[in-house]
C-alpha positions in Angstrom: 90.9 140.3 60.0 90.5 136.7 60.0 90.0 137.2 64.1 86.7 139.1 63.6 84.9 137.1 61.2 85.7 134.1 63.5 84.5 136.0 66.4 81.8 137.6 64.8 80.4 133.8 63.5 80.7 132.6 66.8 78.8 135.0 68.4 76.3 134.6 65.7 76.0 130.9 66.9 75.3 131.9 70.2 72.8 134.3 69.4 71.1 131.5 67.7 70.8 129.0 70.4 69.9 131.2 73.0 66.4 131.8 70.5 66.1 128.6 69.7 65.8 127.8 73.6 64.0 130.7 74.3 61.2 130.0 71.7 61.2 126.3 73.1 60.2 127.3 76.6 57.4 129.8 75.5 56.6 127.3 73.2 52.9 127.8 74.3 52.7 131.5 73.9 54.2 132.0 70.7 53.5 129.2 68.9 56.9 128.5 67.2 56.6 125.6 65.2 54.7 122.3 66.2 58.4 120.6 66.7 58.6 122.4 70.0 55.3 121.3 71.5 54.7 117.8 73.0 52.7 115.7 70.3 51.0 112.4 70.2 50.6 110.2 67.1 46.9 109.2 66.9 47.6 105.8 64.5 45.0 107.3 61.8 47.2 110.1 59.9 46.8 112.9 62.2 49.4 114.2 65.2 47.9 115.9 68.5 50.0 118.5 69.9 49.2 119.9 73.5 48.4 123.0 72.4 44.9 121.6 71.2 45.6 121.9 67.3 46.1 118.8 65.3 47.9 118.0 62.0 48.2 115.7 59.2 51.3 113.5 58.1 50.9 111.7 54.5 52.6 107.8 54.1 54.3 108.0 58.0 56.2 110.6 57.3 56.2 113.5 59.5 57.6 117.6 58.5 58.3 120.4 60.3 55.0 121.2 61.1 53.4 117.7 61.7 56.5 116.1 63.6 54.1 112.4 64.4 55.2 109.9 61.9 58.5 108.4 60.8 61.6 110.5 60.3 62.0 112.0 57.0 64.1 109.5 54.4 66.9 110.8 53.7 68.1 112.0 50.1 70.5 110.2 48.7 73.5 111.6 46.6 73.9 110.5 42.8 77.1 109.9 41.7 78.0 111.1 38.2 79.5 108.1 36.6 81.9 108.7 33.5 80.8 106.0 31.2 84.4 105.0 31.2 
């Protein structure tokens, strides 16, 4: 039983790549997301992608649909202290 649901995940993660590099190469005709197309950070806030369409980032930070900027920060995990 075990087998299948490791089989069945794995082909699952196939499945999933061979979208992802699908959508990346018909980037242009489907218009995925913005973090598939060539972009080019402008210096005054806004991100040109190839495609002719243009997006804002806020404080140099880029998201998934404005990838121009700095990387996201990362979050941080808070540790629960015991007051002991």
């Amino acid at each position: 039983m075990i087998k299948y649901i490791l089989i069945g995940a794995l082909l699952f993660l196939v499945q999933i790549t061979y979208v992802n590099g699908n959508c990346m190469q018909l980037a242009q005709d489907f218009k995925c997301t913005y973090m598939h197309l060539q972009c080019t950070d402008n210096n005054n806030g806004e991100c040109s992608c190839e495609d002719g369409s243009t997006c804002r980032w806020k404080d140099g930070i880029g998201d998934d649909n404005c990838p121009c900027g700095g990387a996201k920060p990362r979050r941080r995990r808070r540790r629960v202290h015991d007051g002991l």
